[in-house]
C-alpha positions in Angstrom: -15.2 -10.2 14.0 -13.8 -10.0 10.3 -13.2 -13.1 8.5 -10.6 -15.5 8.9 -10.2 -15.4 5.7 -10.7 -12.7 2.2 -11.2 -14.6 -1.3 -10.1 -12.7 -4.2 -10.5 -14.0 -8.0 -7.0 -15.8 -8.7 -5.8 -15.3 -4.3 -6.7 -16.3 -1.3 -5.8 -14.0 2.1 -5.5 -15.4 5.5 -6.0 -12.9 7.8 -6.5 -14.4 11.5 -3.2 -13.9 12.6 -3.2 -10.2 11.5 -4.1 -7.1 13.1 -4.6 -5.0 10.5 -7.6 -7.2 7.9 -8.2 -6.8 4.2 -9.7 -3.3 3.7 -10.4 -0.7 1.1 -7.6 1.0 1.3 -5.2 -1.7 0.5 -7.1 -2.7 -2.4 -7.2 0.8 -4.1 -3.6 0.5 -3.3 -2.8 -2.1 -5.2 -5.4 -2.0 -8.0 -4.0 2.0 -8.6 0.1 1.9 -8.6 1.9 2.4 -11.3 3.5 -0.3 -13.1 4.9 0.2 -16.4 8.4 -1.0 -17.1 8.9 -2.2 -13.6 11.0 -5.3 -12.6 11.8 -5.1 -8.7 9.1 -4.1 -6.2 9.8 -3.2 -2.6 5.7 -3.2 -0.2 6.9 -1.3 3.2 4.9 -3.3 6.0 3.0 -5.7 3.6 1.0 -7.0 6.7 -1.3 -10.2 5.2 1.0 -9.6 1.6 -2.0 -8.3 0.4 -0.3 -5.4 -2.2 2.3 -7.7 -2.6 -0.4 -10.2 -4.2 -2.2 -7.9 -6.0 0.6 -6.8 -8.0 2.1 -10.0 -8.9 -1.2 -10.7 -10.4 -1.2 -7.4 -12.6 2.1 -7.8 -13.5 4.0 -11.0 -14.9 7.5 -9.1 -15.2 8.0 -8.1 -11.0 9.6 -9.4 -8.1 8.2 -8.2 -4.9 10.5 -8.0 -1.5 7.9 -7.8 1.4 9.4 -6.1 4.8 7.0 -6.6 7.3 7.9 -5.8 11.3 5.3 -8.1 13.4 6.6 -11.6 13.5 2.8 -13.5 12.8 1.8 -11.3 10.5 4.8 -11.9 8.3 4.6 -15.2 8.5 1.1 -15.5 7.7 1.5 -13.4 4.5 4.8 -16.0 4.0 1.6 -18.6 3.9 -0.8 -16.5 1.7 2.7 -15.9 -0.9 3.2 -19.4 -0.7 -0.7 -20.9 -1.3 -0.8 -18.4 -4.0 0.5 -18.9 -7.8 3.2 -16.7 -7.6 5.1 -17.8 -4.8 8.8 -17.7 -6.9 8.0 -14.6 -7.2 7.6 -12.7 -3.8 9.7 -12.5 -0.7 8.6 -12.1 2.8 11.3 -10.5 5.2 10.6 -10.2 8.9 12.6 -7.0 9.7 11.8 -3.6 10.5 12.4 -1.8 7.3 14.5 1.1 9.2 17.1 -2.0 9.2 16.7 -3.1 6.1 19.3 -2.9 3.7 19.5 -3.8 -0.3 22.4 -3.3 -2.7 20.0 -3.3 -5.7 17.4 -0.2 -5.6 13.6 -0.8 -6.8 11.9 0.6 -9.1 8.8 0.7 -7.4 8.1 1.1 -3.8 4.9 1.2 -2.3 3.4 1.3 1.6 0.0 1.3 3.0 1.5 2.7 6.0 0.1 3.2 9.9 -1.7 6.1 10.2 -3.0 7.4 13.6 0.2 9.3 14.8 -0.2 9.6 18.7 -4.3 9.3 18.8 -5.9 7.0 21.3 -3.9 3.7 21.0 -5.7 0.6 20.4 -6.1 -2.0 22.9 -3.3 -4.5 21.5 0.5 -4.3 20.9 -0.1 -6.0 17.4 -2.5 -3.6 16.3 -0.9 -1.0 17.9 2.0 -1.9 15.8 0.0 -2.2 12.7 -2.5 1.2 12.9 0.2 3.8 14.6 3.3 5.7 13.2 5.0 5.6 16.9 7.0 2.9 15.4 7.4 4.0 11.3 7.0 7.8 11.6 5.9 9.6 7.7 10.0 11.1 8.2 11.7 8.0 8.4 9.6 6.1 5.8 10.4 8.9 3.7 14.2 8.6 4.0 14.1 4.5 4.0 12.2 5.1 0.9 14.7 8.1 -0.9 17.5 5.5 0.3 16.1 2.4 -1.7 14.3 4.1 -4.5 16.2 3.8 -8.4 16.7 7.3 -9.6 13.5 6.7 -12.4 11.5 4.9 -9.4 8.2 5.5 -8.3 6.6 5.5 -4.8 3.2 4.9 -3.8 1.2 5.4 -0.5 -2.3 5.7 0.5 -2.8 8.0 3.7 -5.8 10.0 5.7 -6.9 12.7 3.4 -6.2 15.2 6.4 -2.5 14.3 6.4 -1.9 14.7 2.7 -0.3 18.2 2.7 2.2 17.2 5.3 3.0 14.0 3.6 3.8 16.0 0.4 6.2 18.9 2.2 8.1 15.9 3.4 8.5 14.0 0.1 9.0 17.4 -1.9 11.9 18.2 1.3 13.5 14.6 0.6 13.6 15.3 -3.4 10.6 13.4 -4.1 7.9 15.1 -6.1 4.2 14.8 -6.6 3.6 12.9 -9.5 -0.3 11.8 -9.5 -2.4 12.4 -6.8 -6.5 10.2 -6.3 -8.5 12.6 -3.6 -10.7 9.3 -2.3 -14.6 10.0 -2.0 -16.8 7.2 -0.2 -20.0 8.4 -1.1 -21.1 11.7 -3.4 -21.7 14.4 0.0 -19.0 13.0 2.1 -15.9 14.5 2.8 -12.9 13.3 1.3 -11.2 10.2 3.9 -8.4 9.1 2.1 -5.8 10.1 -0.7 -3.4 8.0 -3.3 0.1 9.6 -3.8 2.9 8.9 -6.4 6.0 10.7 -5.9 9.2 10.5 -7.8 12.7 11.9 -8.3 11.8 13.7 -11.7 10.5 17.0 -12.0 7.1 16.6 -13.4 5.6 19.4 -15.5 2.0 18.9 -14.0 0.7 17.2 -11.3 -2.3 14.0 -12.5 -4.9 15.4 -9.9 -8.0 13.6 -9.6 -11.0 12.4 -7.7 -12.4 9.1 -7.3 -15.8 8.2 -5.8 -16.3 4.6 -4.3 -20.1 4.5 -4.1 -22.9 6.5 -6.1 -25.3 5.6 -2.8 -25.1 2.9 -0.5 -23.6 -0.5 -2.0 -23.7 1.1 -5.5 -19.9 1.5 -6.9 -19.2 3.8 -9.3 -18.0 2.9 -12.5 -14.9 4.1 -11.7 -14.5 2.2 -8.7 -15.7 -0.9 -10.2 -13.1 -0.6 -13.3 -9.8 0.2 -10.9 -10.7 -3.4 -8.9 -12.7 -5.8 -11.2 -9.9 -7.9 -11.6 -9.4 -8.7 -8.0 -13.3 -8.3 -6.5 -15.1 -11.7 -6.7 -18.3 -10.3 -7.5 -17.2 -7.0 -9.5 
């Protein structure tokens, strides 16, 4: 059983009444989006508020809005924003984003989203909820997204590795197109499990393609690694 609870260096996360727990992925997330010049910040299913967190800490100019469907998680990531020390600055909304309306567009929007399409479900509705796109398919997120992203806006997602070309047709078939793209590398022989995508409305002359290795053998980061999250790892 995880822990109740994840201790970064300036944030605490509760997790215990959340499916989905404080994980690699939404850590990359968070330690990897782009920034610069941004003012109002949109996290699609923020879960514990996790990304939320991470990027009031690396930015003192946003204001994050939080959607996040499951009624206990969003309150406990209402708790995290509000033991944290930038709770003027984030706001939790318990709606499912495919309701969710704004007049002002963001600048930045970013999801960690769910991520087994129609594979074995797991044994509860919460994580059910949390791990599966049966209830925010890539399509719709894509259109919520094109709806509430500013014309110079940037989006941000980390997915399964094996689902990154789809994910890319259906942004490039909305009008959204590859900016940067982080093929994610556990260990040195293993095959890549995860990717980091950046898509905007601009035409961009060349894709930023890279690769990023987590570990150089077991419990060893790479350098890399351990520059992208130092800020927010306790013991990086």
């Amino acid at each position: 059983m995880r822990n109740a609870s994840f201790q970064f260096k300036q944030f605490t996360v509760f997790q215990d009444k959340c499916a989905m727990k404080v994980g690699t992925d939404g850590v990359l997330l968070g330690a990897w989006v782009g920034l610069s010049k941004a003012k109002n910040l949109l996290d699609i299913g923020t879960g514990t508020g996790l990304l939320a967190l991470m990027l009031t800490q690396r930015s003192p100019e946003i204001l994050v809005t939080a959607v996040e469907l499951d009624k206990a998680a969003a309150e406990q990531a209402k708790e995290n924003v509000n033991c944290s020390p930038w709770k003027d600055r984030v706001e939790v909304v318990h709606e499912n984003i495919l309701d969710y309306c704004n007049d002002n567009k963001f600048d930045v929007i970013v999801s960690n989203p769910p991520y087994f399409n129609n594979n074995l479900l797991p044994p509860n509705r919460e994580r059910t909820l949390a791990r599966h796109n049966d209830h925010l398919t890539y399509p719709d997120l894509i259109s919520k997204v094109v709806q509430l992203l500013n014309s110079n806006g940037r989006f941000s997602v980390i997915i399964p590795f094996n689902q990154k070309e789809e994910f890319i047709q259906l942004c490039n078939m909305h009008g959204l197109n590859t900016k940067r793209v982080v093929n994610v590398q556990t260990t040195p022989n293993a095959p890549f499990k995860r990717v980091l995508l950046e898509f905007s409305f601009n035409h961009n002359k060349e894709v930023d393609k890279r690769t990023l290795l987590i570990e150089e053998n077991r419990h060893c980061y790479s350098s890399e690694y351990i520059e992208l999250t130092k800020d927010f790892y306790l013991k990086m």
